[in-house]
C-alpha positions as CSV (number, residue, x, y, z in Angstrom):
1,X,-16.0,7.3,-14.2
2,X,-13.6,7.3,-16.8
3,X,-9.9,5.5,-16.4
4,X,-7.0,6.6,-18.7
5,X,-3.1,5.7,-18.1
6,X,-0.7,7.6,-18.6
7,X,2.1,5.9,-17.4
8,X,2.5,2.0,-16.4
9,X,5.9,1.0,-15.7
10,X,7.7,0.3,-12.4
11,X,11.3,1.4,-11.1
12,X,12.7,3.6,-13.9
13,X,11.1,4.6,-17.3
14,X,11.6,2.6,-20.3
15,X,11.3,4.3,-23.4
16,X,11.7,2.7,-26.6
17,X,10.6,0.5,-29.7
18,X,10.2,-2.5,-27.3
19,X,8.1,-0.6,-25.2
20,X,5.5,0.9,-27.4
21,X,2.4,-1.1,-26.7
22,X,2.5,-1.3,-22.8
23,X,4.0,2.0,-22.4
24,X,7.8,3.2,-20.8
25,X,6.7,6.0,-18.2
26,X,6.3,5.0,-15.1
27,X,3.4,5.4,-13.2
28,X,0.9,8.0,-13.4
29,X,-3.5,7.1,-13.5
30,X,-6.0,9.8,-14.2
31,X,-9.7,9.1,-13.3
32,X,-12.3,11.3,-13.8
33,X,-15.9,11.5,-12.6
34,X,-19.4,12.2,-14.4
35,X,-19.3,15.3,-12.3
36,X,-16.4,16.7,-13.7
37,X,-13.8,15.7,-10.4
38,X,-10.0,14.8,-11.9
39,X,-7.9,12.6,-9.7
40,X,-5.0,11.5,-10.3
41,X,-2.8,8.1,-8.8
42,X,0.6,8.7,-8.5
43,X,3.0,11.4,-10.2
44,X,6.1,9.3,-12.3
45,X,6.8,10.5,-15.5
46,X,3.5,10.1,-17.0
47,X,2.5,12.6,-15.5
48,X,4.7,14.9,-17.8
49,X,2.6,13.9,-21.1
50,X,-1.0,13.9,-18.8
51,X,0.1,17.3,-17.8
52,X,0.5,18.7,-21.5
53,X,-2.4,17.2,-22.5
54,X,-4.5,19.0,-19.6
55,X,-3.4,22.3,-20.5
56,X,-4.1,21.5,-24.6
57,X,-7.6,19.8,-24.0
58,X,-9.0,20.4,-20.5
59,X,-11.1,22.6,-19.1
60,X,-9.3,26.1,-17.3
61,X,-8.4,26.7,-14.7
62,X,-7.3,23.0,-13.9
63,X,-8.3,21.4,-10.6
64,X,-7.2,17.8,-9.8
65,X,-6.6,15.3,-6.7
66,X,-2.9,14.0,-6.8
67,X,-3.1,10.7,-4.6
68,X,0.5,9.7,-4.3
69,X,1.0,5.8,-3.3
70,X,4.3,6.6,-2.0
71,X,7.3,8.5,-2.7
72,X,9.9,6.3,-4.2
73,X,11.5,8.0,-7.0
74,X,9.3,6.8,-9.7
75,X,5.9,7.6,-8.2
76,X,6.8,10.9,-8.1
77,X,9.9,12.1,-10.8
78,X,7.2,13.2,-12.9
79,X,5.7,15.7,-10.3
80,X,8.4,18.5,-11.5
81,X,7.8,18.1,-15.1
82,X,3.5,18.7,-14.7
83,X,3.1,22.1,-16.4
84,X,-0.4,22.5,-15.0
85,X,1.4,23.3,-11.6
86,X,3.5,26.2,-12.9
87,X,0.1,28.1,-13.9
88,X,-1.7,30.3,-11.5
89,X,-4.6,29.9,-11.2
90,X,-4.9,26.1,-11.1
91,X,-5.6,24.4,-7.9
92,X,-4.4,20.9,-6.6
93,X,-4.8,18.8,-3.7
94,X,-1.4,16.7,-2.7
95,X,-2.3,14.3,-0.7
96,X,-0.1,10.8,0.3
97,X,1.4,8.7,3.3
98,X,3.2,10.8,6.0
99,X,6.9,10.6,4.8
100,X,9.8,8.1,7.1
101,X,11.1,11.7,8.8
102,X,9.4,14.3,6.5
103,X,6.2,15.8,5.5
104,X,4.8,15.4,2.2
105,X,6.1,18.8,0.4
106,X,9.6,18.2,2.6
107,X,9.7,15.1,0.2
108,X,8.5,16.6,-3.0
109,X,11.0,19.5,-2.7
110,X,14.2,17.3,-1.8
111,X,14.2,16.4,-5.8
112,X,13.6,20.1,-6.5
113,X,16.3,21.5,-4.7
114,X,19.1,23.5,-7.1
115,X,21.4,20.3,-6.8
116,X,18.9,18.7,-9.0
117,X,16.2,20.9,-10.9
118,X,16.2,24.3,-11.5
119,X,12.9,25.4,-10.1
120,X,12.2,24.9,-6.4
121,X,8.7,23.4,-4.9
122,X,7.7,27.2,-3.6
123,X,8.3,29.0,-7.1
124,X,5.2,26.9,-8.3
125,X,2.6,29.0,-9.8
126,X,-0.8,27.0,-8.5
127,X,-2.1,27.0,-5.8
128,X,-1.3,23.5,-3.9
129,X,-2.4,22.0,-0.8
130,X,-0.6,19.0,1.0
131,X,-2.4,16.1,3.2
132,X,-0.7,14.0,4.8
133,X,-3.6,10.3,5.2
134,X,-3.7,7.8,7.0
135,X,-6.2,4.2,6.6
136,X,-9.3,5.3,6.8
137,X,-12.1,6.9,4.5
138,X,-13.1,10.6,3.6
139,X,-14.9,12.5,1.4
140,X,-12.8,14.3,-0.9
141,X,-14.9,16.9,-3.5
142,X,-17.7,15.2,-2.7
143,X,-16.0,11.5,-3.6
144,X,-15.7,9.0,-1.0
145,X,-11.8,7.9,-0.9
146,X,-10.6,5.3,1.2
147,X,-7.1,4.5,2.0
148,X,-5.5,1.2,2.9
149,X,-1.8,0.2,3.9
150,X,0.0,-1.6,1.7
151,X,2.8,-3.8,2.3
152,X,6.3,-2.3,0.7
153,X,9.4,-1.4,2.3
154,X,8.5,2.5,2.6
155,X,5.0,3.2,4.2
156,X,2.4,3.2,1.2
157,X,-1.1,3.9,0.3
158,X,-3.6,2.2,-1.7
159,X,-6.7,3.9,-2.8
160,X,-10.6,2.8,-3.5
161,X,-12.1,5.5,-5.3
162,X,-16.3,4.9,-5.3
163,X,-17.5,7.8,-7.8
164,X,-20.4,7.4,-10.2
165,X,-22.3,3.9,-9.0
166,X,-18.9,1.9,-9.3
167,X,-15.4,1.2,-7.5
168,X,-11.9,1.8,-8.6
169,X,-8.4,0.6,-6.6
170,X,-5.4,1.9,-7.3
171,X,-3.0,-0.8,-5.1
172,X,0.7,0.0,-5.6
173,X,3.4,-0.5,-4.7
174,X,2.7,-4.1,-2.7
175,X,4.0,-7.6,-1.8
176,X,2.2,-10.5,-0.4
177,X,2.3,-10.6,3.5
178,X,3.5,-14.5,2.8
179,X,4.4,-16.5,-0.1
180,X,1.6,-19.3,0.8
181,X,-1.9,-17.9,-0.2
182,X,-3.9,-20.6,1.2
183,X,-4.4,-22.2,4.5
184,X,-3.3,-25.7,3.5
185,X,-6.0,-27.5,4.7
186,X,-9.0,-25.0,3.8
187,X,-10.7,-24.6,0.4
188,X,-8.5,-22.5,-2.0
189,X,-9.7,-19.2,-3.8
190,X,-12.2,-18.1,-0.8
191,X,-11.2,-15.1,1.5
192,X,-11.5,-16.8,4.3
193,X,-9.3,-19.6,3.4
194,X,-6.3,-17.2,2.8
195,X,-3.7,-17.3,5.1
196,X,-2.3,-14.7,6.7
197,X,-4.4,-11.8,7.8
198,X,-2.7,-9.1,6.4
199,X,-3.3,-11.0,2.9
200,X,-6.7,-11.4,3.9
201,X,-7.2,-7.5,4.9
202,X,-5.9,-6.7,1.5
203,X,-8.6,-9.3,-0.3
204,X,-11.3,-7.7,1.7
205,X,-10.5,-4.0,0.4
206,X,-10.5,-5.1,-3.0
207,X,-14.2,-6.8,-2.3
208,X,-16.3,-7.0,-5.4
209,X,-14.8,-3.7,-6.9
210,X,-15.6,-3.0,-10.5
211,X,-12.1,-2.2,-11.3
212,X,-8.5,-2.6,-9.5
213,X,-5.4,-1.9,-10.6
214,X,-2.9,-3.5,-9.5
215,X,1.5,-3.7,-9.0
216,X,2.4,-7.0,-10.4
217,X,5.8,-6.3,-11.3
218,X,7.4,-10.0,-11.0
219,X,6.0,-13.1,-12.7
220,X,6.5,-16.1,-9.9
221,X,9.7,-17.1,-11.5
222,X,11.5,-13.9,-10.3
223,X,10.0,-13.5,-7.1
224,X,12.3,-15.7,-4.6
225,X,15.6,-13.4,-5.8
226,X,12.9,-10.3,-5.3
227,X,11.7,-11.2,-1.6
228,X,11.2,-8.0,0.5
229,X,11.5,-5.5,-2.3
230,X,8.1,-4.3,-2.1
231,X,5.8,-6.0,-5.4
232,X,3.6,-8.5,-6.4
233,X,3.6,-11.1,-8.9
234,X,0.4,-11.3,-11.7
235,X,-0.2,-14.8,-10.2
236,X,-0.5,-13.7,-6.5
237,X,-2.6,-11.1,-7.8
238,X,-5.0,-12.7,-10.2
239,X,-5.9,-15.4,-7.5
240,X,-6.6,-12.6,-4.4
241,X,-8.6,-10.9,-7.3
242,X,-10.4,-13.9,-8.1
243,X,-11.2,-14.6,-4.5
244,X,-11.8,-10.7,-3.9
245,X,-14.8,-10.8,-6.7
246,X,-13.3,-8.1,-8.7
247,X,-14.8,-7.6,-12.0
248,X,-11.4,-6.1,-13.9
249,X,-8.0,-5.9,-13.5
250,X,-5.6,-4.2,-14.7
251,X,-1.8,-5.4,-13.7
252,X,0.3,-2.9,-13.6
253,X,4.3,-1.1,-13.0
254,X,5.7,-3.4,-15.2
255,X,9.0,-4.5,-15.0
256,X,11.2,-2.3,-17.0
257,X,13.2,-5.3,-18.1
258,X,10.0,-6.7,-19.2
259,X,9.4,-5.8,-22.8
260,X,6.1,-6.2,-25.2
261,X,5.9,-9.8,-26.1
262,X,7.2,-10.6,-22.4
263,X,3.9,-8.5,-21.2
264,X,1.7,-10.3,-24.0
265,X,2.9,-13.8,-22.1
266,X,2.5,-12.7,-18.6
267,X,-1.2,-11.3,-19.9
268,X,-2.0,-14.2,-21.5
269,X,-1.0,-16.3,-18.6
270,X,-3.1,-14.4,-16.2
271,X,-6.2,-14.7,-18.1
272,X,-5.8,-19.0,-18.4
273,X,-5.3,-18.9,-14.5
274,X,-8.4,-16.7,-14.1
275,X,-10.0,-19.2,-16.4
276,X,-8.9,-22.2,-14.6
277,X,-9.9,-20.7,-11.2
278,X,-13.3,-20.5,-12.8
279,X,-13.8,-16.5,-12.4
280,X,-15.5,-14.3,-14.4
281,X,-12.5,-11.8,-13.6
282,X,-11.2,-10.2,-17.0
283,X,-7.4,-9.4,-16.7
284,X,-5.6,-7.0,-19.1
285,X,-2.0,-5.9,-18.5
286,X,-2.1,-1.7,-18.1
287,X,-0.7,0.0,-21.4
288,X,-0.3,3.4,-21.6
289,X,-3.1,5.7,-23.3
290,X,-5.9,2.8,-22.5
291,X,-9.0,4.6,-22.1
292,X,-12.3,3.2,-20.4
293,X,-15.3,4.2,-18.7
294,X,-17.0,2.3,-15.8
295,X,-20.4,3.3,-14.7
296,X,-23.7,1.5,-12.6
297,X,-26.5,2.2,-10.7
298,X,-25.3,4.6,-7.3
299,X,-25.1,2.5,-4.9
300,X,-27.1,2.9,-1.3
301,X,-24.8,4.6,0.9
302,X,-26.4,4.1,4.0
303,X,-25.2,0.4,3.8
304,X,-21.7,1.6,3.3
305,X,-19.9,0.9,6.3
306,X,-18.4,4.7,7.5
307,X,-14.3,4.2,8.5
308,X,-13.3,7.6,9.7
309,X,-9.8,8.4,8.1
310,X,-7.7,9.3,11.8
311,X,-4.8,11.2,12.2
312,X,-1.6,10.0,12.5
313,X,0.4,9.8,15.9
314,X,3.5,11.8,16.3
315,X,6.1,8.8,16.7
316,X,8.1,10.3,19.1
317,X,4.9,9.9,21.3
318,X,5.2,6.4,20.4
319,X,7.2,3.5,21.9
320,X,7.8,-0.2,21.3
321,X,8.5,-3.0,23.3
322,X,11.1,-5.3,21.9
323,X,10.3,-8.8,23.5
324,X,13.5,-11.0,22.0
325,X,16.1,-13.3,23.4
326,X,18.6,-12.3,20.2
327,X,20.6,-9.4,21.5
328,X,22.0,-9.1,17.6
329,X,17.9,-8.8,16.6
330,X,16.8,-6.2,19.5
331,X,20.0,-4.3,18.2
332,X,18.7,-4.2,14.5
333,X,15.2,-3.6,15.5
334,X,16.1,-1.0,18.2
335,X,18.1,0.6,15.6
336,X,15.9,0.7,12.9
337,X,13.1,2.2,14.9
338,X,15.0,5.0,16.6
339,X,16.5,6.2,13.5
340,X,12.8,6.2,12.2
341,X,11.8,8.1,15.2
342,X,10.4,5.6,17.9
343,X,10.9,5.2,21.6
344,X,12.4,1.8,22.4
345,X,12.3,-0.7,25.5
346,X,13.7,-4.5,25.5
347,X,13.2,-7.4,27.1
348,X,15.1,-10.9,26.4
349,X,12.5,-13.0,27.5
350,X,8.5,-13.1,27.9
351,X,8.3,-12.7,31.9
352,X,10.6,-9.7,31.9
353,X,8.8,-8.7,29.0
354,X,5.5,-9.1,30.4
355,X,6.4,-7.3,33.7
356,X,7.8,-4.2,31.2
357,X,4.6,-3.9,30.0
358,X,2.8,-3.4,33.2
359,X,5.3,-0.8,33.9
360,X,6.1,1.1,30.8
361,X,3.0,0.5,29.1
362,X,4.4,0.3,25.4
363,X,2.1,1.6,22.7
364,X,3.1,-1.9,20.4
365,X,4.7,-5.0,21.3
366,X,7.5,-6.6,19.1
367,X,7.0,-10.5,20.0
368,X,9.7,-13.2,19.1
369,X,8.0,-16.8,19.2
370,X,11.1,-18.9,20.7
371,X,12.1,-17.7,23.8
372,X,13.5,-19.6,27.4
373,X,10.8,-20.0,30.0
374,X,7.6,-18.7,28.7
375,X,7.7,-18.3,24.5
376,X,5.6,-16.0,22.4
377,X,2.5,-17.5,22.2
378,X,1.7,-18.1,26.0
379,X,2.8,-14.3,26.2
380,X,0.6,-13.3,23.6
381,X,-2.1,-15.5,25.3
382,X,-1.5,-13.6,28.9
383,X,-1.6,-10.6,26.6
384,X,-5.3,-10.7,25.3
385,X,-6.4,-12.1,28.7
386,X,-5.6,-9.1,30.0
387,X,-8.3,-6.3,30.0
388,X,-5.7,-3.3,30.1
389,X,-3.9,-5.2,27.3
390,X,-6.4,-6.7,25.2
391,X,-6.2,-4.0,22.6
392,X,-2.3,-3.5,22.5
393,X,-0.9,-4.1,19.0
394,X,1.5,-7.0,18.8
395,X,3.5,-8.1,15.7
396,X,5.2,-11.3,16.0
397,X,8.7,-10.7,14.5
398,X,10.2,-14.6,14.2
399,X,12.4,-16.8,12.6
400,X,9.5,-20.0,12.2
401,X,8.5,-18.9,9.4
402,X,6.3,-22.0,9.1
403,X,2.4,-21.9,8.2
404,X,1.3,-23.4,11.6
405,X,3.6,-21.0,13.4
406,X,1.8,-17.9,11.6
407,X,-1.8,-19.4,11.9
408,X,-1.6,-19.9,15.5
409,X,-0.2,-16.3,15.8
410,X,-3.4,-14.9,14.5
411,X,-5.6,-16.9,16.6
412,X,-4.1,-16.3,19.5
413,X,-5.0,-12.4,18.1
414,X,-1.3,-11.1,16.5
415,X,-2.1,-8.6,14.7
416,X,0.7,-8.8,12.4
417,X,3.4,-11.8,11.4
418,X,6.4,-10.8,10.0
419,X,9.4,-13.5,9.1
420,X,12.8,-12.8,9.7
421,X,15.4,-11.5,8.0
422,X,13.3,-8.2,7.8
423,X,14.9,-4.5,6.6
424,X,14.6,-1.4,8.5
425,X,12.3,0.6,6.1
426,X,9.9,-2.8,6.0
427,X,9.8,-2.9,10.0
428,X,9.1,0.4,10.1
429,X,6.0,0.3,7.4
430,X,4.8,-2.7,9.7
431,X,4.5,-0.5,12.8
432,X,3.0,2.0,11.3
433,X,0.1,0.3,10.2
434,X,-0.2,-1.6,13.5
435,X,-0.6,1.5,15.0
436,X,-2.8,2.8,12.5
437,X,-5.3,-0.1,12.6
438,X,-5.5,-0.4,16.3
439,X,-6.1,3.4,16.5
440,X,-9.1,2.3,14.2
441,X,-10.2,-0.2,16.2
442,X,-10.6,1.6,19.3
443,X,-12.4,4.8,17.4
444,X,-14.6,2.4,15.5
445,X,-16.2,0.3,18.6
């Protein structure tokens, strides 16, 4: 397959003379496939130039994939400006993470209303279909496609691409699940020494791929004043890379105060850490109009483990249990999840909590640790003792933010940990996936 970007920056565009090398547009990746298949990762203003360079050099009419990460501003500002989709006779495929409230051409036309751009979403000339994915993998013209949650403050997508003998991951926008990487007293740069288990979920997607490109928008220096906002830093993601096997890596939406010789250190720095971690790993910093072409023997499918991609559940059909003694927390939460479209329940401690769910039967479980009378982990103990429970998601929403209190979570079978102070669009990602992976779960046994 062959890899080309077309736009590599994060948050806003960038352009100008100390932008050159690494490129000002944000993002935009085109891949191709021996067979002639054109997808394409996210639409932010690099997709303007990839879109006039389609209809100068590529073969008519034009059909492409658009897999859009998510649909903060600058994944997808570019959409409006791709000429290919005001031609008829071209045909596209939309496809990206179901929207907070909306569907996925809901969201594309709210930037082309009047207010803001003169042509609207239904005066385009191609012909466009819209998917709306989940986790999960598909074939998509004839290309498996797999999608996995990432962890940002809007519900987003990252893709593996297998096409062509080889692997490509397209992972962005996403934070680490927790600052630590390691367990503290296991072996550091293995998989199964890492941490916390959405961390390790994220390693084992990006298992021995050929390529992956990856968000690493904050160097570790800027990360603490950048907590919760949704990216990575190129040390986090060298190291899960490392561990992960990958063979390259590109880092990627670049800061756009970050100019040329600020990328050259940060590039230059992930390469000695790759070198000191003893990997074989080969780290570049994305720059707009890189070209390359990754190609190896097809792999044998039949050892390919087959995830079907599942629907996703209407939330209103959805409820959580809020299990939390801080009445000023269960108003935040309860708040945040409404507005986003999901039945609430609340209990202040783990025995009412516990009768609530024999009663209600909540579809996930919001768990606070330190509670009077019986805390969080003896309820999430009774919890996966229980037969009609056993599979209910459970995210432990708490204040201990401390290593031990997140690796006994996980054994005692959370299936998410997520420290407090939290914001409404991040809790609301979180559930998603919870849902989405025990749906998985249960399809999958």
């Amino acid at each position: 397959m062959e890899l080309c970007f077309w736009g590599t920056r994060g948050s806003i565009a960038t352009p100008g003379p100390s932008t050159i090398r690494y490129g000002g547009n944000t993002s935009c990746v085109e891949v191709m496939t021996k067979s002639g298949q054109r997808f394409i990762f996210d639409a932010g203003t690099g997709a303007r130039p990839l879109g006039a360079h389609l209809m100068a050099h590529a073969a008519k009419p034009i059909r492409a994939t658009i897999l859009l990460s998510h649909t903060h501003w600058d994944h997808i500002q570019g959409f409006p400006f791709f000429i290919p989709l005001f031609v008829p006779g071209n045909r596209f495929t939309v496809c990206g993470p179901h929207g907070s409230n909306s569907s996925l051409p809901d969201v594309l036309s709210g930037q082309m209303e009047y207010t803001y751009f003169p042509v609207e979403l239904s005066q385009l000339g191609a012909e466009i279909k819209y998917r709306d994915l989940n986790e999960g993998s598909e074939e998509i013209d004839g290309i498996r496609i797999t999608a996995h949650s990432l962890n940002h403050p809007a519900r987003a997508l990252g893709y593996r691409l297998e096409a062509d003998g080889a692997s490509l991951l397209y992972l962005c926008d996403h934070e680490p699940y927790w600052e630590s990487l390691w367990h503290s007293e296991a072996e550091a740069g293995k998989v199964e020494s890492i941490l916390h288990e959405g961390d390790r979920r994220h390693a084992e997607f990006m298992q021995n791929a050929d390529v992956v490109i990856h968000d690493a928008q904050y160097t570790p220096e800027e990360y603490p004043a950048k907590k919760n906002w949704g990216h990575s830093t190129w040390a986090y993601v060298t190291r899960i890379a490392a561990a992960a096997n990958v063979k390259h890596l590109f880092l990627t939406h670049h800061d756009p105060t970050h100019d040329d010789a600020f990328l050259d250190g940060i590039e230059a720095q992930a390469r000695e850490l790759a070198a000191q971690l003893g990997s074989p790993l080969q780290v570049s910093c994305a720059r707009e109009g890189f070209r390359a072409t990754f190609e190896n023997e097809p792999e044998d499918r039949a050892k390919v483990n087959e995830v079907v991609m599942v629907a996703e559940a209407t939330k209103e059909s959805l409820t959580v249990l809020i299990v939390d003694d801080d009445e000023d927390l269960r108003v935040l939460a309860r708040k945040a999840l409404t507005r986003a479209g999901y039945g609430v329940i609340e209990a202040e401690d783990g025995a009412t909590g516990l009768a609530m769910l024999r009663t209600n039967h909540p579809d996930l479980l919001l768990l606070d640790i330190n509670m009077p009378g019986l805390d969080g982990f003896e309820v999430l103990r009774l919890i996966r003792e229980n037969a009609e429970t056993a599979d209910l998601p459970v995210i432990v929403l708490t204040a201990q933010g401390d290593e031990e209190s997140a690796k006994r979570s996980f054994e005692q079978g959370a299936t998410d940990f997520l420290a407090k102070p939290f914001s409404p669009p991040q809790l609301d990602a979180r559930v998603r996936s919870g849902f989405t992976r025990a749906r998985r779960q249960l399809l999958t046994r």
